[in-house]
N, C-alpha and C positions, 0 to 999 in steps of 0.2 A: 424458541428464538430469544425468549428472556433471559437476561444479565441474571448468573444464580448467585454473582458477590457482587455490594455495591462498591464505587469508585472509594478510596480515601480522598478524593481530590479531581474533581472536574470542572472546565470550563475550556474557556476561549484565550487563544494565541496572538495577540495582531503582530503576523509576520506578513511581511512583500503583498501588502496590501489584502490580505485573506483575514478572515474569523478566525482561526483553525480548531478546529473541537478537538478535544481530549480527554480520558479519563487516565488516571493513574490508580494503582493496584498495587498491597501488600510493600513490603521492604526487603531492601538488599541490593545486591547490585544492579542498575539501570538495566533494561529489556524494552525495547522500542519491537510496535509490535507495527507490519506495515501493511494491511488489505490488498486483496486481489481489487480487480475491476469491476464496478456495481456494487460493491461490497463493503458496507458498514460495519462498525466493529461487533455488533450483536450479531449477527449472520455468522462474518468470519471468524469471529474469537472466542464466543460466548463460552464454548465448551472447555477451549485451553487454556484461559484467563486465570478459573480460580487454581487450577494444578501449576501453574505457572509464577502466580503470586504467594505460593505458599512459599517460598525462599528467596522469592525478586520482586524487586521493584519492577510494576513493568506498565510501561505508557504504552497505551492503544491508542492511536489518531485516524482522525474521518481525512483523507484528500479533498482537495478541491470538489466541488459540486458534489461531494457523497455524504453522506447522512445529514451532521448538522452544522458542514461546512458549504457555506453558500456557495456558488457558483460565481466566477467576477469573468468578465473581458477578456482577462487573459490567457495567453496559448498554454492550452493543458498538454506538457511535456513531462519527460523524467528528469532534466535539468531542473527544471521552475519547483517539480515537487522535492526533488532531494535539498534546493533550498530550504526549502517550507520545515522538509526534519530538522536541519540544521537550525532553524531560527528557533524551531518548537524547544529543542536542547537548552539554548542560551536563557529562553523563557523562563525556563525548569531550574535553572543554574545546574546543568549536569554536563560537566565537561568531557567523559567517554561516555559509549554505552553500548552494548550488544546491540547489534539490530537484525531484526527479523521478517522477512517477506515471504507472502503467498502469492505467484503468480506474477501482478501486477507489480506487489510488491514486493515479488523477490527479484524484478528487474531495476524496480529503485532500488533494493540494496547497492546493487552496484554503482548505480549512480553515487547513490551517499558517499559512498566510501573514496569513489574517484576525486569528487570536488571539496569534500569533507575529513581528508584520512584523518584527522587529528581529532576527530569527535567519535569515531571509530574504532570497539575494541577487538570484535569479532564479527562477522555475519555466517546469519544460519536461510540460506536460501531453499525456498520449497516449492519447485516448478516454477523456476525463474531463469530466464537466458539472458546475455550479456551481448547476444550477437542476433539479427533479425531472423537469419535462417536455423536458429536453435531451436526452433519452433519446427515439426513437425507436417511436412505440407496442406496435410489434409487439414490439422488444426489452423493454420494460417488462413486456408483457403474458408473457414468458416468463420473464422473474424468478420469479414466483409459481407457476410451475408446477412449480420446481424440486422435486425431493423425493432423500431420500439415496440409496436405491434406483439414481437415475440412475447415481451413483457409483460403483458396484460394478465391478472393473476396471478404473479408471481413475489414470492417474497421481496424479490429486489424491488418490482412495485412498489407494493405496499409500505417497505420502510422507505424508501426517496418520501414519500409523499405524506408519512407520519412522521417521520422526524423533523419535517418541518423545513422542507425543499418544495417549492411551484411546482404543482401537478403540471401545469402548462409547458416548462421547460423540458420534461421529463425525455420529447425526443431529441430535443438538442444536446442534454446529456447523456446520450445514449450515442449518440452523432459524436460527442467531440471526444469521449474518451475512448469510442471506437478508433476515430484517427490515431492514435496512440500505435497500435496493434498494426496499421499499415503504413503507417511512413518506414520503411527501413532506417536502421540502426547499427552500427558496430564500434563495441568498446572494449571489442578483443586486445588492441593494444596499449588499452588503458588497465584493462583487467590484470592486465601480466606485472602490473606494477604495486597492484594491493598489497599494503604488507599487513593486515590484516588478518589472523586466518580464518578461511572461506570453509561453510559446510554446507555440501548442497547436496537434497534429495529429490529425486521424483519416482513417480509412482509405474508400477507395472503396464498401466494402460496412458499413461499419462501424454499431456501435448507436447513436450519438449522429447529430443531427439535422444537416445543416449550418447554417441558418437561425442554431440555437445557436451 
C-alpha cells in the first residue's frame, strides 16, 4: 500500500474553503489523477503513479473527507468537487490537463469537463458513468447497503484514520459520501457537449452497464 516513488511536490490547496491534499510526480504534460470512493491516493494509485510519471507530470489529489483532506460542512457533491479540481489547477498554475478517474472519479471527470471545459484536454474515464442508471442494478442496489461496520479492518479503515482523519467521524464519512451513490444524477445532455475527447474503460465483471 506504500508510495514506491516519492512526491517531487506535496502539500495543501486552499480551495472553496478545503485543505486539498496533493502530491505531484515526475514531468511532462499535466495528468490529474481522480480516486474512487473511500479511496486515498496510496490505495488507488500507488501502483500506476510511478509508470505514469515516468513521462508525465501527474497530480494525484485526496477529495474532500479522504485521506488528508479534512472533512468541512459542506454538501459532498460532484459539482462542489469538480470545483475543488479546478481551484487545485489554478494553484499549480497549470492551465489544461488530462484528467483521470476511477469509479468515483471517473464520474467527476465528467463533472470537470462540463463546468471546467477550458482546463480540460482529454479524459480517460475507468468505471465511471455520466447518467445514475449507468450503473448496473445490482451494483446500485449495493451502494445502499453499505454501512461503516462493513469497514472494520479494512484498508480503507486504516488509512482514513492514519492519515490523519477523526476515527470518530469515520461513520459520517462513510454516510455522506454514500449519498453521493444514491441521489440520482443525469449529465447525459451535458456530456454530449464535451469536446474533449473521452476514453472510457470497464472491466469484464465490472458495475457499470455496457449498453452505458
Amino acid at each position: 500500500m506504500s508510495q514506491k516513488l516519492k512526491p517531487t511536490e506535496s502539500g495543501y490547496a486552499d480551495v472553496n474553503g478545503l485543505q486539498l491534499y496533493y502530491e505531484v510526480y515526475g514531468e511532462g504534460k499535466p495528468l490529474v489523477l481522480l480516486h474512487g470512493s473511500y479511496m486515498p491516493i496510496p490505495m488507488n494509485w500507488s501502483e500506476m503513479i510511478p509508470r505514469l510519471a515516468k513521462d508525465r507530470k501527474v497530480i494525484a489529489t485526496e477529495m474532500q473527507g479522504h485521506g488528508r483532506t479534512k472533512d468541512t460542512a459542506r454538501e459532498f457533491s460532484y459539482e462542489n468537487m469538480a470545483d475543488d479540481v479546478s481551484g487545485l489547477l489554478n494553484h499549480l498554475n497549470i492551465e489544461q490537463a488530462d484528467i483521470m478517474g476511477y469509479s468515483m472519479g471517473g464520474c467527476l471527470c465528467f463533472q470537470v469537463a462540463i463546468r471546467h471545459p477550458e482546463q480540460v484536454r482529454r479524459l480517460v474515464v475507468l468505471s465511471g458513468t455520466y447518467q445514475h442508471d449507468g450503473w448496473w442494478p445490482d451494483t446500485e442496489a449495493g451502494f445502499a447497503t453499505l454501512t461503516p461496520d462493513m469497514f472494520d479492518g479494512t484498508p480503507i479503515r486504516e488509512l482514513y484514520e492514519r492519515l490523519g482523519n477523526d476515527p470518530a467521524h469515520f461513520p459520517e464519512f462513510i454516510e455522506k459520501v454514500k449519498r453521493i451513490d444514491l441521489k440520482p444524477y443525469d449529465w447525459s445532455k451535458e456530456a454530449t457537449k464535451i469536446q474533449a475527447p473521452i476514453f472510457m474503460a470497464i472491466g469484464d465483471a465490472d458495475g457499470v452497464r455496457y449498453e452505458h
